[in-house]
N, C-alpha and C positions, 0 to 999 in steps of 0.2 A: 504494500500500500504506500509508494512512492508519494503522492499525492497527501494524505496523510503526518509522512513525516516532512514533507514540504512547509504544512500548515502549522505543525508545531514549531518547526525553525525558524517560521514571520513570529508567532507568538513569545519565542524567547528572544529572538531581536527585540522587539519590541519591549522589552522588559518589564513584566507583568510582575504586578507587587508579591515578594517572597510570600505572603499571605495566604497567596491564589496557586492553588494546583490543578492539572490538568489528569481524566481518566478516565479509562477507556470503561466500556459499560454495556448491557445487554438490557432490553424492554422488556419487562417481565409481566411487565399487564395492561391494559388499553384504558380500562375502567376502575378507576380513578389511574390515569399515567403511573407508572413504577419504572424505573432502572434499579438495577444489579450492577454496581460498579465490580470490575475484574479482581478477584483477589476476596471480595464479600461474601457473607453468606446471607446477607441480608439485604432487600431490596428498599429503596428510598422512594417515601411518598412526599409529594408535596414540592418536586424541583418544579424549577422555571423553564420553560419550552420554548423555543423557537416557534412562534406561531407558525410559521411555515410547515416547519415537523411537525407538528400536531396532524396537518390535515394527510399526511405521507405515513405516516409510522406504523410496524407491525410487531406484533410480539416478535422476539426475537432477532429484530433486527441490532445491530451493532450502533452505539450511538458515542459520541465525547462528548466529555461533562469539564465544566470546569467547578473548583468546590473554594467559595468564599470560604477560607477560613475562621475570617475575623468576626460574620455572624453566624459560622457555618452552614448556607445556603449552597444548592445545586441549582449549577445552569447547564441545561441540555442545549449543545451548540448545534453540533452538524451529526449526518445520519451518515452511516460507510456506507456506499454502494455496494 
């Protein structure tokens, strides 16, 4: 996924506050939105969605999240093809 690590190498150019991490993740439910960040055994209710993704998303499709540490908030960014 060339394209992928493309996008995280504009995001660490870009220098995003020590704060803020970036993680790769799986959609584990439609109703109410869930992701499964990689590594978890537990799925996150309640991130923030790219409205775009919203109207595109499938369980188990592949999604990056970026995780505000400082209020620990999830933002679901981009979907992997």
């Amino acid at each position: 996924m060339a394209w992928a690590d493309d996008f995280i190498e504009v995001i660490g150019r870009n220098a995003p506050p020590a704060s803020t991490r970036m993680l790769e993740g799986t959609v584990t439910g439609l109703s109410p939105l869930e992701v499964r960040p990689d590594g978890s055994s537990a799925s996150i209710k309640g991130a923030k969605w790219n409205a775009d993704l919203v109207k595109k998303v499938k369980e188990n499709d592949r999604v990056l999240l970026l995780h505000n540490r400082d209020n620990n908030r999830f933002y679901v960014v981009v979907r992997f093809p």
